[in-house]
C-alpha positions in Angstrom: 24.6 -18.2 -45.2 26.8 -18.3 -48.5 24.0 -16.8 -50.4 23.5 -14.1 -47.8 27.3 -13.5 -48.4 27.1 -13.5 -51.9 24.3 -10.5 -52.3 26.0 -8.8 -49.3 28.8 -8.6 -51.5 27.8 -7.9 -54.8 25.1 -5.1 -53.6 27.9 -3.8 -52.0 29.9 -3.6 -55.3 26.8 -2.0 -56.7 27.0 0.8 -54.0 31.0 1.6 -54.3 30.2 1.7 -58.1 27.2 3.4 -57.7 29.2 6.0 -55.1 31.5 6.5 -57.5 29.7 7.9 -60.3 27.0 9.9 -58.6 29.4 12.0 -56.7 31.8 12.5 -59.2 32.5 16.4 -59.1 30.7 17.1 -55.2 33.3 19.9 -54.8 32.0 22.1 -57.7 31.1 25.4 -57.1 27.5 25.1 -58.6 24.6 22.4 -58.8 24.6 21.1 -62.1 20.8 21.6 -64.5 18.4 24.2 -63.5 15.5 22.2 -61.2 17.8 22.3 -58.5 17.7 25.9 -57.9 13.8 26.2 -57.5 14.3 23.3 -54.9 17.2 25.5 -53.5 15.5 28.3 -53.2 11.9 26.5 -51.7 14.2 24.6 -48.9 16.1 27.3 -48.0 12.8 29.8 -47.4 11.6 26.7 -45.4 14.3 26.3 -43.1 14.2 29.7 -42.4 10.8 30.5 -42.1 9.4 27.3 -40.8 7.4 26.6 -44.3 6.8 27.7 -47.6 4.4 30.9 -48.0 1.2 31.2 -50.2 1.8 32.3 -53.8 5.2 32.7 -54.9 5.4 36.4 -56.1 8.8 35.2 -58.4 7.2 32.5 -60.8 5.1 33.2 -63.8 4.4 37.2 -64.3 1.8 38.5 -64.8 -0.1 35.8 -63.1 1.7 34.2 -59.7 2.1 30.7 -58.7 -0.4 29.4 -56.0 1.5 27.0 -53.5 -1.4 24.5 -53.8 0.3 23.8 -56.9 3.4 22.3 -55.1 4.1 18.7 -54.5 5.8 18.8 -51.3 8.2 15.9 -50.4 11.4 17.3 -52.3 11.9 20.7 -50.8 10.7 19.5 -47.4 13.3 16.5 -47.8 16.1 18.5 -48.8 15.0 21.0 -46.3 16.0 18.5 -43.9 18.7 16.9 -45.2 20.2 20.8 -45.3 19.5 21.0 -41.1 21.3 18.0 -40.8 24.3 19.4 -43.1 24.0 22.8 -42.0 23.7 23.9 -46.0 21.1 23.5 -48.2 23.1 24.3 -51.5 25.0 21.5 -50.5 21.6 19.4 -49.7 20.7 20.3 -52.6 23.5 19.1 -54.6 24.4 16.2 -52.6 20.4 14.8 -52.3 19.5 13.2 -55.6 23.0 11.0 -55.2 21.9 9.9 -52.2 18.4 8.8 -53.2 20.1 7.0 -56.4 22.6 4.8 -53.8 19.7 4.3 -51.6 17.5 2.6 -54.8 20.2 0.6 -55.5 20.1 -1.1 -52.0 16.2 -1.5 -52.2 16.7 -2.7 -55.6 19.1 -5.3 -54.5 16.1 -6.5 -52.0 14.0 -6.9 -55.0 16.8 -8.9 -56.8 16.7 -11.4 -53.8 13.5 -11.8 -54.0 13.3 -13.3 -57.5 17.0 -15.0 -56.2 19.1 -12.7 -58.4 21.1 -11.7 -55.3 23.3 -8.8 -56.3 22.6 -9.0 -59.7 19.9 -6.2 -60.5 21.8 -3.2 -58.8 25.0 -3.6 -60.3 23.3 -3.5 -63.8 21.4 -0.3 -62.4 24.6 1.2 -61.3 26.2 1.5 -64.5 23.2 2.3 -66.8 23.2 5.7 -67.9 20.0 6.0 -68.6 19.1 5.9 -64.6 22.5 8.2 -64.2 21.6 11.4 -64.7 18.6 11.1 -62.4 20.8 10.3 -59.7 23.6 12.1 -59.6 25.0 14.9 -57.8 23.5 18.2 -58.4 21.1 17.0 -60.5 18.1 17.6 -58.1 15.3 16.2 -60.8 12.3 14.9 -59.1 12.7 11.4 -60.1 15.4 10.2 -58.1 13.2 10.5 -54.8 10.4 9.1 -56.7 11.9 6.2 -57.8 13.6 5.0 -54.6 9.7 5.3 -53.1 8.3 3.7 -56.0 11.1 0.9 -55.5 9.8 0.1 -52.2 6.4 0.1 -53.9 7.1 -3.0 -56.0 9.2 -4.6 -53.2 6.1 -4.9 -50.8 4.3 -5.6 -53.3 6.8 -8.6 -54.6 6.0 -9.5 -50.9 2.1 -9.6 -51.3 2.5 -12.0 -54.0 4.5 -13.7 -52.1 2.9 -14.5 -48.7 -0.6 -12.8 -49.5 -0.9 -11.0 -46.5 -2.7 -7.7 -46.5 0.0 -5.6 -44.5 1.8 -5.5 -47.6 -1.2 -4.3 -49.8 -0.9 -0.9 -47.6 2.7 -0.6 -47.4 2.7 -1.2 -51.4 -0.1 1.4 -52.0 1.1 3.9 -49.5 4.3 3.5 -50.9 3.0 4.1 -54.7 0.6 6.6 -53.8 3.8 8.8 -51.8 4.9 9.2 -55.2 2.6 11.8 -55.9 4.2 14.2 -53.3 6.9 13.8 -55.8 6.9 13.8 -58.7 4.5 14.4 -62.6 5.3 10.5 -63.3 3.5 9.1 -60.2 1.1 7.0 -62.7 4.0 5.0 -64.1 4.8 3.0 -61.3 1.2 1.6 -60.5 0.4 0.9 -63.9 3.6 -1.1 -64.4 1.7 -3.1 -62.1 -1.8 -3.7 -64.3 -0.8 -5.8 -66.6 0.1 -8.5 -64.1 -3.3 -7.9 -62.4 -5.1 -8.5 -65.3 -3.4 -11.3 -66.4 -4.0 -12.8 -63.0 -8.0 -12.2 -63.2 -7.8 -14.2 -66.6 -5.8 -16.9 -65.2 -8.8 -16.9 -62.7 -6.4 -16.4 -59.6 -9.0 -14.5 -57.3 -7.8 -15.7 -53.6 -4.9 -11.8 -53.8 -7.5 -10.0 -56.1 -8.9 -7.7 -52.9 -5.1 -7.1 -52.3 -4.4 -6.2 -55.3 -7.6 -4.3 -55.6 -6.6 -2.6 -52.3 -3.1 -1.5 -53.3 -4.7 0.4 -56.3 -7.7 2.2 -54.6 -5.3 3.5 -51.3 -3.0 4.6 -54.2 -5.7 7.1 -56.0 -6.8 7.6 -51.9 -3.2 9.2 -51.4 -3.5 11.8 -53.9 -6.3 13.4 -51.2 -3.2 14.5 -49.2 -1.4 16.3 -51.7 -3.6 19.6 -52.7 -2.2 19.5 -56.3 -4.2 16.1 -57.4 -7.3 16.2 -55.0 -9.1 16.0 -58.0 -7.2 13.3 -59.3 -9.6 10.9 -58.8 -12.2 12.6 -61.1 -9.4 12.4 -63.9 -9.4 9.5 -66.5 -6.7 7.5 -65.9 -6.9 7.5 -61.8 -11.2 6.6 -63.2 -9.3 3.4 -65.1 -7.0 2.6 -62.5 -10.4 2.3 -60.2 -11.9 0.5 -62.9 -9.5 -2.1 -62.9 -9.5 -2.4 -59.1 -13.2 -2.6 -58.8 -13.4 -5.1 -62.3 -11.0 -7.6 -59.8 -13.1 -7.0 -56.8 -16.4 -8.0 -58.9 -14.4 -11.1 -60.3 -13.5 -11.6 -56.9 -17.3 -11.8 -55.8 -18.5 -13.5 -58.6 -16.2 -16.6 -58.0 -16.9 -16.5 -53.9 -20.8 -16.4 -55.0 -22.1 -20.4 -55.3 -24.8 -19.3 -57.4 -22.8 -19.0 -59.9 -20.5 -21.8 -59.6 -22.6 -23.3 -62.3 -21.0 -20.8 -65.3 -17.4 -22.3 -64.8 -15.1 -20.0 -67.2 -17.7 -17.6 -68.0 -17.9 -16.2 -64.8 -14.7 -14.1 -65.9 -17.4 -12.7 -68.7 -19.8 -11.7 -66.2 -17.0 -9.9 -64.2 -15.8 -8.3 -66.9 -18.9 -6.9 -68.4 -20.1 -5.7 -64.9 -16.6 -4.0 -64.9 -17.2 -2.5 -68.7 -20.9 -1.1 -67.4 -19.1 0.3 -64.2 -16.6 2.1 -66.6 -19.0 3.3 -68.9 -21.2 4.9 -66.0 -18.2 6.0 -64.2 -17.5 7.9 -67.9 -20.8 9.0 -68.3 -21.4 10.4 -64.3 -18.4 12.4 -64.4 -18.0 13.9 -68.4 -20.6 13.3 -69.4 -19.2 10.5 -72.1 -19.5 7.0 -71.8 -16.3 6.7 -73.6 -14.2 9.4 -72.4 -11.7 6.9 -69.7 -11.8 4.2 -72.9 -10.3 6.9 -75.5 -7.9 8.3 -73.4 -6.4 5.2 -72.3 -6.3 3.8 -75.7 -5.0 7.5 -76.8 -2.3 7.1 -74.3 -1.8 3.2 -75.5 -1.1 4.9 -78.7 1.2 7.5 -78.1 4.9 5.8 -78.3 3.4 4.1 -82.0 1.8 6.9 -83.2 3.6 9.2 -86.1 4.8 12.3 -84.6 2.4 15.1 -85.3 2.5 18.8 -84.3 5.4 19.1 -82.1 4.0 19.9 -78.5 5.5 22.2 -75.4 7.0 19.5 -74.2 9.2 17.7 -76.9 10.6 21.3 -77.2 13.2 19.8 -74.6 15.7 18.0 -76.8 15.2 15.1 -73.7 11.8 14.8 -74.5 11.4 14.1 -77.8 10.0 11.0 -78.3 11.5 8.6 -80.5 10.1 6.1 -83.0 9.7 2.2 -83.1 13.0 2.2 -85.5 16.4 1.8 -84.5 17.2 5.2 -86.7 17.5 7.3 -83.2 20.8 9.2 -83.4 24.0 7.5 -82.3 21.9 4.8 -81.5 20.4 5.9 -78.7 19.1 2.5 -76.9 22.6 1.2 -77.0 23.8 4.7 -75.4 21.4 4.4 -72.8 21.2 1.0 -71.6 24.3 -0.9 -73.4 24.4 -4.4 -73.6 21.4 -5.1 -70.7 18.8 -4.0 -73.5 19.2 -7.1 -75.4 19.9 -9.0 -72.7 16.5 -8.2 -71.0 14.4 -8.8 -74.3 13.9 -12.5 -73.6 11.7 -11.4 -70.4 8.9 -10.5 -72.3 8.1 -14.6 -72.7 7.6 -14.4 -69.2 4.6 -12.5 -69.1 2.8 -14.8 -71.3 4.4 -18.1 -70.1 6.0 -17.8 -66.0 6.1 -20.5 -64.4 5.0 -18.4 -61.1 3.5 -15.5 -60.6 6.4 -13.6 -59.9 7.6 -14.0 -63.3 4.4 -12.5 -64.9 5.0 -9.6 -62.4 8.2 -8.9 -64.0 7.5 -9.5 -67.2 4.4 -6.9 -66.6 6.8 -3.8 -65.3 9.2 -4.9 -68.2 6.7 -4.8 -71.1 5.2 -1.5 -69.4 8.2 0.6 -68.9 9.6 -0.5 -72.0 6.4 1.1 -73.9 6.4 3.6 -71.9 9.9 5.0 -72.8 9.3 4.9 -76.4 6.7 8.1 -75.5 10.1 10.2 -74.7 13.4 10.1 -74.0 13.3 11.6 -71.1 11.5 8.2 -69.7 14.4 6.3 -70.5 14.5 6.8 -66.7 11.9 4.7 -65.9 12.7 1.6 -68.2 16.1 1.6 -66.7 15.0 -0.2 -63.7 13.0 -2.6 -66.0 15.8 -3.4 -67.7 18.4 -4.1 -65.3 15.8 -6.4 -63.3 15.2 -8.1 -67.0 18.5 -8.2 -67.8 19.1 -9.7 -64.5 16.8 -12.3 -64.5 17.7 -14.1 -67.6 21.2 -13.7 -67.1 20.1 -15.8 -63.5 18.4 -18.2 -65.7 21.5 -18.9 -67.8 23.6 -19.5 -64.4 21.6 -22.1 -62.7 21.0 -23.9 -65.7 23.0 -28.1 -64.8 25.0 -27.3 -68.1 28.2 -25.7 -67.7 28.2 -24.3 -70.6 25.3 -21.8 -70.3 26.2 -21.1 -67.0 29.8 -19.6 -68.6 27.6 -18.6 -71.1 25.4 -16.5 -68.3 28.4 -15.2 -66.3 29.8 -13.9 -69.9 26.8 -12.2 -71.1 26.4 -10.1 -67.7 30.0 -9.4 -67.4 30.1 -8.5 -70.7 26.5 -6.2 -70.6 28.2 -4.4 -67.9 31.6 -3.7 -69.4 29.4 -2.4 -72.5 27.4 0.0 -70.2 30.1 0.8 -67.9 32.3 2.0 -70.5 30.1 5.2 -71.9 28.3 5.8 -68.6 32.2 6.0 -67.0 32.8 8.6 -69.5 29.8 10.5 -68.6 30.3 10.4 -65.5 33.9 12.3 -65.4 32.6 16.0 -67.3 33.8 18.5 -64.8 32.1 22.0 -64.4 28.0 22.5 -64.2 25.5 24.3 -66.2 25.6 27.2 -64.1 28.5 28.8 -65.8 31.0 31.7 -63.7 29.4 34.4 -66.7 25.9 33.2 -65.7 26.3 33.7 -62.2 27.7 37.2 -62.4 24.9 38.0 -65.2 22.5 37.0 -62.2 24.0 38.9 -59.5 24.2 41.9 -61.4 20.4 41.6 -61.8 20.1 40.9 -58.3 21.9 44.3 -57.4 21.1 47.0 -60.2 17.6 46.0 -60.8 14.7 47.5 -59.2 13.2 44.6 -56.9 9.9 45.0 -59.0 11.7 43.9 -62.3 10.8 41.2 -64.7 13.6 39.8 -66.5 12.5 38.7 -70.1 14.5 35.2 -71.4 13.6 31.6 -72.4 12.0 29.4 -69.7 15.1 27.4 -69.3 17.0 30.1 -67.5 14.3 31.2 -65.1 15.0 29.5 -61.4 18.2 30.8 -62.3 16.9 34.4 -62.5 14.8 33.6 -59.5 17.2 32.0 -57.4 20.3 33.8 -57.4 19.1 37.5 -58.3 15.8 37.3 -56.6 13.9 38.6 -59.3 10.8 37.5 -61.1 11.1 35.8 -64.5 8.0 35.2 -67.2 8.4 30.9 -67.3 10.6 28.4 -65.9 11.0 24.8 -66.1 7.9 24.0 -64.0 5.6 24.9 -67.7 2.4 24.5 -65.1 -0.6 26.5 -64.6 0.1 29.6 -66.8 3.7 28.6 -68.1 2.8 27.0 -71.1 0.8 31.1 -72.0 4.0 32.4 -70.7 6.5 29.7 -72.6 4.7 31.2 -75.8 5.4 34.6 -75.5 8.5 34.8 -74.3 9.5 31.8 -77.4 7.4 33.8 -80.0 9.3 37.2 -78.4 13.0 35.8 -79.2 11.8 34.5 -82.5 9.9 37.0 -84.4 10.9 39.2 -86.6 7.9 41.7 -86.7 10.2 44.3 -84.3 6.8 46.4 -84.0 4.7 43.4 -82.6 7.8 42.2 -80.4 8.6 45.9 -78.9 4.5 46.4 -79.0 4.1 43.2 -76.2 7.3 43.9 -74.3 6.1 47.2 -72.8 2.3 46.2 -72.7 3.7 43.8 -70.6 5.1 46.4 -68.6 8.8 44.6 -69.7 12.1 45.9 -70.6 14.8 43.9 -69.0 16.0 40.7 -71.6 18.7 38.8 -71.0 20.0 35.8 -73.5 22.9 33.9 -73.9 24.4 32.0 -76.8 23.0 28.2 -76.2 20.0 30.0 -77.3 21.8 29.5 -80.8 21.0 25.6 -80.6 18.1 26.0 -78.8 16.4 28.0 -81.2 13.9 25.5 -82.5 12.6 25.0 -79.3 11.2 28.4 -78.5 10.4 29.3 -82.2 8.6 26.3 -82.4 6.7 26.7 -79.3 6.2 30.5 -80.3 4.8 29.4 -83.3 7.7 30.1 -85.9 9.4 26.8 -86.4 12.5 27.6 -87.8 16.5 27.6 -86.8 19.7 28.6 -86.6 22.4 27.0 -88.6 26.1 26.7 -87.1 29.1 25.5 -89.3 32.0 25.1 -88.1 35.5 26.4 -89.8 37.3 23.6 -92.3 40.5 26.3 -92.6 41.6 28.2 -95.8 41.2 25.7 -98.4 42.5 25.4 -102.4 39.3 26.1 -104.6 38.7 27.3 -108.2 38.2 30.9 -106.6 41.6 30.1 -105.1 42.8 29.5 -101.1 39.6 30.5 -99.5 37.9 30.2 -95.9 35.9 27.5 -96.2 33.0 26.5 -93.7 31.1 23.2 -92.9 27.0 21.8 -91.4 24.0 21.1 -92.0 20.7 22.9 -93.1 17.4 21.0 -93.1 16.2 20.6 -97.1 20.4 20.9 -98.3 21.8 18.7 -96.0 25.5 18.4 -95.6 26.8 21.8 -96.8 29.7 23.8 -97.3 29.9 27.8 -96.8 32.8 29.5 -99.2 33.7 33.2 -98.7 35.1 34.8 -101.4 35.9 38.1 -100.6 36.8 40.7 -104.2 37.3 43.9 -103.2 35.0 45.2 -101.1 32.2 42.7 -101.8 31.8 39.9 -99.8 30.4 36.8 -101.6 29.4 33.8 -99.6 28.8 30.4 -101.9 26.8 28.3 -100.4 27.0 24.6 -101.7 25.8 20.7 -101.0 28.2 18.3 -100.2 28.3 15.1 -102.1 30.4 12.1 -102.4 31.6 13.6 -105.8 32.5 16.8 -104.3 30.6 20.0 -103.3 27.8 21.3 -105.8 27.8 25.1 -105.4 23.9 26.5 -105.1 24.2 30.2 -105.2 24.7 33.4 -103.9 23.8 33.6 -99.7 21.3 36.3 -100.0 22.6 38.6 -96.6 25.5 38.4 -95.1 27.1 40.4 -91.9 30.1 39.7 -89.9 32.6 40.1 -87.2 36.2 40.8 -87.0 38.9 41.4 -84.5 35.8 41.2 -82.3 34.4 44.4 -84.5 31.2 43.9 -85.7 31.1 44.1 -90.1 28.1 45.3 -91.2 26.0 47.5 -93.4 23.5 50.6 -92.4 20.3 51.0 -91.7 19.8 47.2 -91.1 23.1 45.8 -90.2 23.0 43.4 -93.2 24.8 43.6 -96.5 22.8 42.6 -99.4 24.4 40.1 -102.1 24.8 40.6 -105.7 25.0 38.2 -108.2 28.7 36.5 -108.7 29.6 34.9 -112.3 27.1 32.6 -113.3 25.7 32.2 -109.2 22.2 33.0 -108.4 20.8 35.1 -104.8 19.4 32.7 -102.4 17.1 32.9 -99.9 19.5 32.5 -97.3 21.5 34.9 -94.6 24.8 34.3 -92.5 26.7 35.8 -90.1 29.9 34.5 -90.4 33.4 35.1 -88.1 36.3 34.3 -89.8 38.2 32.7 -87.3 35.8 29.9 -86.3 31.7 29.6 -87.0 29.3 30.6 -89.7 25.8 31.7 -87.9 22.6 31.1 -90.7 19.4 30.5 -91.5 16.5 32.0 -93.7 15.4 35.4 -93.4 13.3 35.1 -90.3 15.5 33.7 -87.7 18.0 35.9 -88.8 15.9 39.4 -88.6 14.9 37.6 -85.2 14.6 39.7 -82.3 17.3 37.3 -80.5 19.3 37.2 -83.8 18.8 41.1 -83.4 20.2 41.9 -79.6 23.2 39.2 -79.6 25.0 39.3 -83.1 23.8 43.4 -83.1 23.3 44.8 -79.7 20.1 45.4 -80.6 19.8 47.4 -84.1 16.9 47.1 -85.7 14.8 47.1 -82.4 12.3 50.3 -82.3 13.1 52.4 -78.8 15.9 52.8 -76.9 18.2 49.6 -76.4 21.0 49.9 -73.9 23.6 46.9 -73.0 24.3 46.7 -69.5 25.4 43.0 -69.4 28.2 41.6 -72.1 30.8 39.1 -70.7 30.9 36.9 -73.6 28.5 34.4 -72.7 25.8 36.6 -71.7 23.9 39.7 -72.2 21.6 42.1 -70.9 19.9 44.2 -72.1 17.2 47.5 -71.1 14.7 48.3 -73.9 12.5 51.4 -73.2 9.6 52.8 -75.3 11.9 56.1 -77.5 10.4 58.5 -75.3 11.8 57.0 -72.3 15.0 57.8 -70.7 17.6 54.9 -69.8 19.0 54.3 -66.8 22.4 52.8 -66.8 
């Protein structure tokens, strides 16, 4: 009864901590990231039309967005939850919160049974890394996918446990539910193949069927969700059978008398029956024999592999995957996951040497996830679970241990691993405000009310459930990047970064488009889109030092960082009417001025300073300085804007430091409220419309 008491209590310490950070800033005004929105949006249609409709007119012009496409369980849930409530919004805001508190108590189920009590969702609760996932307004995906895949493992913690066969279809139906969900459903069940294997080599057959039967009704539930039917003709959900059929063939070949006789090397007949099966498998359906083998082993690769051409999705800063070194910035493990990271890296001697099976079970999702994250950041996510259930376990170890001493030692480590992890995860837990900003919503509604219904808005991808949402209007991309996105994603990033104003204006009205709207985090986010349109390249920000002493006497003086100079310092010496901006490298011995910035244009009591036909003033020589290759924009209150030529004759660069000079046609600003503008750009011989 005591021990009942004691994970009673501390899974209820979990949940008030756990309650506490998700809902921290419920009474905002907006839902926080931009998923939510398309959720939003689906839900509410559903509750008042009784479903969601065919192709959704809004999403991805010129080419539509067929519903088949949809994974259903989110919207429909929060669709729900907003009946209940009586609002979606607020469904929407309040959903993935929920989901989070409710993992935390499965989680605590798991904990007891490996006798951890309490011990896994209090670690959880505090680990940033699962935070964001689960908070408030942040309606990602993965917060209703990971409470289904939590119940997942827990019934299948049971089957190794009692091997009874109920469990096998709770585990598989519970895996499989995850594709309703969410783009990660694979992670879960394969978290789960290394301990299968591991079993079949340990020549445990008597749960192999189970096991066998949890993967295949887990590639059957993809049937009911019309976005993977065809899942199982792809080549991981080919490997996953694979595996399930290799332990049903070991399975047989042990049962079989006849071959009794071959002791140990019955495993080798299993196995290569399971190899031919994979290799005709490969064959029957692509036509290569090799084609599951090298994309497993591609996959396998991934997280090690050096970094090659940057794809669509490491655009996002939270995918980018990082490297097997600890040089991530600000150290980004110990952000993430604090002290329960090196807590949990014992647990990998489990998989090799458990005592029980359960052991090897944990150690299999631990080593898996763990990989796993090193292919992005963004999976972080999915090794936080790992890691408090790792981090868990050996501190559980340490406390049952006779010796005093390591059980102090035990209860010191996890205290400590959660004051390390509660301390920045408190801290990002209290921001106030949301992404949606007051100047974004109005930019919205305006489009909603002054745009023909008809109208495309033109922007980055990020911003389009925003423009879908809340002004009802169709937008190129949006954060879905499926089906035609990724086309889309191009254009509109090769658009905002060109600087070839003929071939930019040339595609915008043979796309039948005129309507673009920015705003300035597509400053920082340059990279992204210019990289994905195929002109990698930034925008440099520094930030103002003051007016400094210098040999050219008390000057402005700015301070960043440009890729191939490093640290630098911007100077602006102004002598008469010339402007001359020094740019120079910082070093410990001081700053070594490199020239001459080669363009330079400004603003100035909010005036913009600049020179005719182009808008930017070209440098001359000063004393013994030479013209670089280089262009700023600078304000002399606060920022220097710079870069090369390119991004700086961008079309982006173009409409929000210049309103649009430069740009062939007629360009009219309709939206400007600081943050955000609009803008109408019409072929010359077109009137505009204010």
């Amino acid at each position: 009864m005591r021990k009942v008491w004691d994970a009673a209590l501390l899974v209820g310490v979990a949940l008030v901590i756990g309650i506490f950070l998700r809902y921290q800033g419920l009474e905002d005004s907006y839902i926080k990231a931009f998923d939510p929105f398309l959720f939003w949006r689906m839900a509410d249609t559903i509750v008042t039309d009784g479903g969601w409709p065919g192709p959704d007119s809004l999403r991805y012009y010129p080419y539509g967005w067929e519903s088949e496409e949809l994974t259903p369980a989110l919207p429909y849930t929060i669709a729900y939850l907003g009946k209940l409530s009586g609002d979606v919004k607020f469904a929407a805001k309040w959903y993935p919160a929920m989901f989070g508190i409710l993992s935390l108590i499965v989680m605590g189920y798991i904990g007891r049974r490996f006798g951890m009590a309490g011990l896994p969702p209090i670690a959880l609760a505090v680990i940033m890394a699962y935070l964001y996932r689960t908070s408030q307004g942040f309606a990602d995906k993965e917060a209703l996918a990971m409470f289904v895949g939590f119940l997942g493992w827990y019934f299948f913690i049971r089957l190794v446990e009692t091997r009874e066969w109920q469990y096998a279809v709770l585990s598989g139906v519970s895996l499989g539910l995850i594709a309703t969900v969410w783009g990660g459903k694979v992670l879960y069940v394969l978290a789960l193949i290394p301990f299968m294997l591991m079993t079949t080599w340990n020549e445990k057959i008597k749960n192999l069927p189970n096991y066998a039967m949890v993967l295949l009704i887990y590639c059957g539930m993809h049937y009911f969700v019309p976005r993977y039917q065809r899942f199982w003709v792809d080549p991981v959900s080919l490997f996953i059978i694979g595996i399930a059929g290799l332990m049903l063939l070991a399975w047989a070949v042990y049962k079989n008398k006849r071959f009794k006789k071959y002791g140990k090397n019955r495993l080798l007949i299993a196995t290569g029956l399971g190899v031919a099966l994979t290799i005709g498998m490969s064959f029957v359906f692509f036509g290569d024999g090799f084609r599951i083998q090298e994309t497993i082993y591609s996959l396998i690769q991934s997280p090690v592999a050096r970094a090659g051409a940057v794809t669509h999705y490491q655009t996002v800063a939270e995918n980018q995957r990082p490297t097997w070194t600890w040089q991530l910035n600000n150290n980004t493990f110990w952000q993430q996951f604090g002290m329960f990271f090196f807590l949990s890296l014992p647990l990998i001697y489990f998989y090799f040497k458990g005592e029980n099976d359960k052991e090897v079970l944990l150690g299999s999702i631990y080593i898996f996830l763990l990989y796993a994250a090193f292919s992005a950041i963004r999976l972080f996510v999915i090794a936080a679970p790992a890691i408090a259930l790792a981090g868990s376990y050996a501190t559980k170890l340490l406390m049952e241990n006779k010796d005093k001493a390591l059980v102090a030692t035990g209860i010191l480590l996890f205290v400590t691993g959660f004051y390390f992890s509660a301390q920045p995860t408190f801290a990002a837990a209290k921001y106030s405000g949301s992404s949606l900003t007051t100047t974004w919503y109005e930019n919205m509604k305006w489009a909603g009310f002054n745009l023909p219904a008809d109208e495309v808005l033109v922007t980055w991808w990020d911003y389009g459930y925003w423009i879908q949402t809340l002004s009802n209007r169709t937008s190129l991309g949006d954060g879905g990047n499926v089906g035609p996105g990724y086309i889309l994603n191009w254009n509109s990033g090769h658009f905002l970064a060109t600087d070839d104003m003929q071939n930019a204006t040339d595609w915008l009205w043979g796309w039948n488009l005129s309507v673009v709207t920015i705003d300035s985090q597509l400053i920082p986010k340059y990279w992204a889109y210019s990289t994905l349109g195929g002109i990698s390249d930034v925008l440099y920000q520094f930030n103002y030092y003051g007016k400094q002493p210098t040999n050219f006497g008390v000057v402005d003086v700015y301070g960043g960082y440009i890729q191939g100079y490093g640290p630098v310092a911007v100077l602006v010496v102004p002598i008469g009417d010339q402007v001359n901006l020094l740019l120079g490298t910082q070093t410990n011995q001081g700053v070594v001025w490199q020239g001459i910035v080669g363009e330079y244009a400004g603003v100035l009591n909010n005036q913009v300073y600049f020179c005719q036909p182009d808008g930017w003033c070209k440098s001359e020589a000063f004393q013994d300085y030479q013209v670089l290759n280089d262009t700023a924009l600078f304000f002399y209150s606060n920022t220097v804007f710079g870069g090369d030529y390119q991004p700086m004759h961008s079309v982006f660069a173009r409409l929000w430091f210049f309103d649009g000079l430069g740009i062939p046609g007629q360009v009219t600003k309709v939206v400007d409220n600081g943050e955000t503008k609009t803008f109408v750009i019409l072929p010359p011989a077109s009137g505009v419309s204010e």
